[in-house]
C-alpha positions in Angstrom: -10.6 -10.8 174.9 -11.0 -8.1 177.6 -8.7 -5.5 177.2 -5.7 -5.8 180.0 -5.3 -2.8 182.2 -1.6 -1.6 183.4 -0.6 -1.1 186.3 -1.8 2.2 188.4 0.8 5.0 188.5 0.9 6.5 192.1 3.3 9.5 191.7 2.8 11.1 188.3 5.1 13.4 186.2 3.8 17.1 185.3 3.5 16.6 182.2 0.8 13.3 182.6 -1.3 16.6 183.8 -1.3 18.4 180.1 -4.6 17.9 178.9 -6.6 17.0 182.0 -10.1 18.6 181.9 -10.8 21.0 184.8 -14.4 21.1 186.0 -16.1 23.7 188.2 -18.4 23.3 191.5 -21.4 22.7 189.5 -20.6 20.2 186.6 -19.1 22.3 184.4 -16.4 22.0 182.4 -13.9 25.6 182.8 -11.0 23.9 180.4 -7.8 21.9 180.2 -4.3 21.7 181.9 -1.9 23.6 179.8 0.5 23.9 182.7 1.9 23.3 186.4 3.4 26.5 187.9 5.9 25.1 190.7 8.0 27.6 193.1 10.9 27.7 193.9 11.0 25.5 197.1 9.6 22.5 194.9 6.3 23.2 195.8 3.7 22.9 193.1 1.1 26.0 193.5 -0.9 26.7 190.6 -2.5 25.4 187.7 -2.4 26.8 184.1 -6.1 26.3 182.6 -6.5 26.6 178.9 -10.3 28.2 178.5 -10.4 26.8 175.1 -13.8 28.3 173.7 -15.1 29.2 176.8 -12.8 32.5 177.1 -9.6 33.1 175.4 -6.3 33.3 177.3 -5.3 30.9 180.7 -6.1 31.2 184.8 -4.2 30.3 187.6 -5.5 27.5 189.5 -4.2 26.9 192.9 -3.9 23.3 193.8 -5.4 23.4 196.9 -8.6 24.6 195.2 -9.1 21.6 193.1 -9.9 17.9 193.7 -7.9 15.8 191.9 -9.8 12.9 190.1 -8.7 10.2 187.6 -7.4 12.4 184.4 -9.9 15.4 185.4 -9.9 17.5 187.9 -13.2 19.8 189.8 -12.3 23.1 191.0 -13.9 24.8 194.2 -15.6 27.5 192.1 -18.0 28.3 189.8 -17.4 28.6 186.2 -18.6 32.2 186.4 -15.9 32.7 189.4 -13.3 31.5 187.3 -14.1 33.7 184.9 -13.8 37.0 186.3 -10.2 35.8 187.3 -7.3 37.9 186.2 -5.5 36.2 182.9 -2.4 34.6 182.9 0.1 35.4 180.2 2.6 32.4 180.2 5.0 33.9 178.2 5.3 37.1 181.2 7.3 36.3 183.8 5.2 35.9 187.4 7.3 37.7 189.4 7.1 38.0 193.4 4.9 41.7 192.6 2.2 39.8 190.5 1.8 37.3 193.5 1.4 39.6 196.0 -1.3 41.6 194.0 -2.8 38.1 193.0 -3.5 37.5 196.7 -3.9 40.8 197.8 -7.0 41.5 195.0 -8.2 38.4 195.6 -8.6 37.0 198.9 -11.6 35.6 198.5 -9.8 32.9 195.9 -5.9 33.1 196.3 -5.9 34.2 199.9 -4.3 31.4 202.4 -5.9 29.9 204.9 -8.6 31.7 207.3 -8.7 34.4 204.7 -10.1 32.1 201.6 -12.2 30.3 203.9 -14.1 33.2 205.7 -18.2 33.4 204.9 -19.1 35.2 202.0 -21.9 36.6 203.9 -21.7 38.0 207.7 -24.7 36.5 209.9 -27.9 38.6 210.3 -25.9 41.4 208.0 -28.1 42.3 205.0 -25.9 41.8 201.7 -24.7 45.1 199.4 -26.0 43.9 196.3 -26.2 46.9 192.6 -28.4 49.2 192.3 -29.7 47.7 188.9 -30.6 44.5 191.0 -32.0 46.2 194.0 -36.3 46.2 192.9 -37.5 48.5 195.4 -34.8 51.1 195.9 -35.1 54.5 194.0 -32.9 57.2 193.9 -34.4 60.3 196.0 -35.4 63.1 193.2 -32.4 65.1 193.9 -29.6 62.4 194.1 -26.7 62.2 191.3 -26.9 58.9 189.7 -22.9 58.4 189.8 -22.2 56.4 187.2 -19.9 57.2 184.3 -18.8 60.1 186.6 -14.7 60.2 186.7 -13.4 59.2 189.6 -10.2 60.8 191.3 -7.9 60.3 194.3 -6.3 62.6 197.1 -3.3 63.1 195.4 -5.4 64.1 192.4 -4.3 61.4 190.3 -7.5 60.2 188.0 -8.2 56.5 188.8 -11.0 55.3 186.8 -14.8 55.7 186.6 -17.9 54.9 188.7 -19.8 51.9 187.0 -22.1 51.1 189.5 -23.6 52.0 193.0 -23.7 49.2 195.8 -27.5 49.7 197.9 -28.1 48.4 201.1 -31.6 47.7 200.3 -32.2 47.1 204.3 -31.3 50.4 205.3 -32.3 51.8 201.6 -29.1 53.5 201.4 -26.4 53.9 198.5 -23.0 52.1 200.7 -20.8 51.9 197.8 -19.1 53.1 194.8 -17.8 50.2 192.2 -14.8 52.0 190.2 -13.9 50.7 187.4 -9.8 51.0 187.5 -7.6 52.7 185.2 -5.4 49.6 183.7 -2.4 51.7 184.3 -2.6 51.0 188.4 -2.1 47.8 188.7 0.5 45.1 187.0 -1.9 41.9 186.3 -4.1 41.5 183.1 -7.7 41.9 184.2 -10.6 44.2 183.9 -10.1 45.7 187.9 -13.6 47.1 189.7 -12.9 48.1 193.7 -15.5 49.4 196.2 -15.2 52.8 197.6 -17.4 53.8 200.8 -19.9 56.5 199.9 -18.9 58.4 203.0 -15.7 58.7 201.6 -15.9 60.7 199.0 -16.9 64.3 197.9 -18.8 65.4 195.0 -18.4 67.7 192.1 -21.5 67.7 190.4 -21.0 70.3 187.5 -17.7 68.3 186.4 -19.3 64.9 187.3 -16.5 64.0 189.3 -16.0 62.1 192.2 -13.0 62.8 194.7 -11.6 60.3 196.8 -11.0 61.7 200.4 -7.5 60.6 202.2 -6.2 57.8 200.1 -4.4 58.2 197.0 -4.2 56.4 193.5 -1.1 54.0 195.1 -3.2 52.9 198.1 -6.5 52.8 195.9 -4.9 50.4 193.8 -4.2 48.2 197.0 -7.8 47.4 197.5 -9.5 44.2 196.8 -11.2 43.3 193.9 -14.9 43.5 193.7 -16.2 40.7 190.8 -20.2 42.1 191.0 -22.7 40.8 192.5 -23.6 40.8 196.5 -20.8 42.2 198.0 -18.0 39.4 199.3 -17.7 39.6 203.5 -13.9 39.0 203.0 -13.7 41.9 200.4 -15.8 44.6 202.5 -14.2 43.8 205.9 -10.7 44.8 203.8 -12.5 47.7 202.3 -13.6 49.1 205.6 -10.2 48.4 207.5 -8.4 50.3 204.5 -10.7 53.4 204.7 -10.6 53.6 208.7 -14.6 52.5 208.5 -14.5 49.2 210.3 -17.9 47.1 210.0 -21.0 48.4 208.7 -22.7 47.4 212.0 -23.8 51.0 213.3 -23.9 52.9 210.6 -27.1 55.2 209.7 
C-alpha cells in the first residue's frame, strides 16, 4: 500500500528549519541550518549555517540571499564565497556594532539593495587581479617587493602587514596594497585583508615599512574587505571614495 502523504504545511515554525541543508550557486552543499537570527521588529534576517566538515564554526546567511526549496535551501554564492565569510559565534551577542561592520566590510554580500547588486566588474575596466596571478608582469629591477613589510597608519598606529600586491596588468602597474589587518581593529571574528592605493602611501625601505598617508588605524579599519582574487567593483569604488581617489579611470 502506497504510503499516504499529509497535508502540506504553508507557514512553518523556526525550528522546522534546524537541519535543512544549505547549498551554494554551483551544487554544492555549504552546511545545515543551526539557527534563524530574527530582529527585533519580527523580521527574520539571517541564517545560522553549521559548516559541519567543510569549516568549523557557523556564517550568517541572509534570507534574501537564499532560495528556499522543499527542506533545502541554495544560497546566491559560491561555496568558496561563503567561506571567506566572517564566523559567527552564537554564544556572542550580535550587537548593533557587529552589524554595522558586517555590512560595512562586506557590501558585496550583506550590503542592501543597489549596493549587493552592483557588477563585480566595471565595463571595459581591466580587473586588479595579485601579483602571483598576473603571468606577464615583473617587478622593475629596482622596485621593493612589499610583502611581509609592516604596515602603519597616520596616527602611527601599526595596522598589520602587506600580503600581497594588486597589478593592473593593463597598465602593468602595481594599484594596490592587500593588508592583512591586525585582529585588534575590528570586533567580528574573521581573518581581515583591505586594499590600500599604492599612491597612498610612503615608503621606508631600510625598516621595511610601509606608512599610510592621511588616514589613521580607526578609518583604516572602516574599509571594505578584500576576499582575494580580481578586485570586487563594489569594494574598489569604496576604496577610492575613502582615500579621496575616485575611479581608476585616468590614472597613469
Amino acid at each position: 500500500m502506497a504510503e499516504s502523504i499529509g497535508p502540506r504545511a504553508e507557514v512553518l515554525r523556526t525550528r522546522d528549519f534546524i537541519g535543512w541543508d544549505v547549498w551554494d550557486s554551483q551544487g554544492e552543499k555549504i552546511g545545515t541550518v543551526k539557527d534563524l537570527l530574527i530582529d527585533r521588529t519580527g523580521r527574520v534576517r539571517f541564517l545560522a549555517v553549521d559548516f559541519g566538515m567543510f569549516r568549523r564554526g557557523h556564517v550568517l546567511l541572509p534570507v534574501s540571499s537564499v532560495d528556499w526549496g522543499e527542506d533545502a535551501m541554495v544560497a546566491h554564492w559560491t561555496r568558496d564565497e561563503v567561506k571567506a565569510l566572517p564566523l559567527y559565534e552564537p554564544d556572542r551577542p550580535f550587537t548593533g556594532e557587529m552589524y554595522d561592520e558586517l555590512r560595512r566590510s562586506h557590501p558585496r554580500f550583506y550590503g542592501e539593495g543597489q549596493a549587493a547588486a552592483a557588477p563585480v566588474a566595471l565595463p571595459g575596466e581591466a580587473r586588479i587581479v595579485p601579483l602571483k596571478a598576473a603571468k606577464d608582469f615583473k617587478l622593475a629591477g629596482d622596485a621593493p617587493d612589499l610583502r611581509g613589510w609592516t604596515v602603519y597608519a597616520a596616527d602611527r598606529r601599526r595596522v598589520g602587514t602587506v600580503s600581497e600586491m594588486l597589478v593592473d596588468p593593463a597598465a602593468m602597474k602595481i594599484r594596490y596594497l592587500d593588508v592583512d589587518l591586525d585582529d585588534d581593529l575590528f570586533t567580528l571574528t574573521d581573518d581581515r585583508h583591505v586594499l590600500v592605493p599604492t599612491e597612498a602611501v610612503d615608503l621606508q625601505e631600510r625598516s621595511r615599512d610601509v606608512w599610510i598617508r592621511d588616514l589613521g588605524a580607526d578609518q583604516i579599519a572602516l574599509l571594505p574587505a578584500y576576499m582575494g582574487g580580481p578586485v570586487d567593483s563594489l569594494v574598489e569604488e569604496r576604496v577610492r571614495g575613502t582615500f579621496g581617489g575616485g575611479s581608476r579611470a585616468g590614472q597613469g
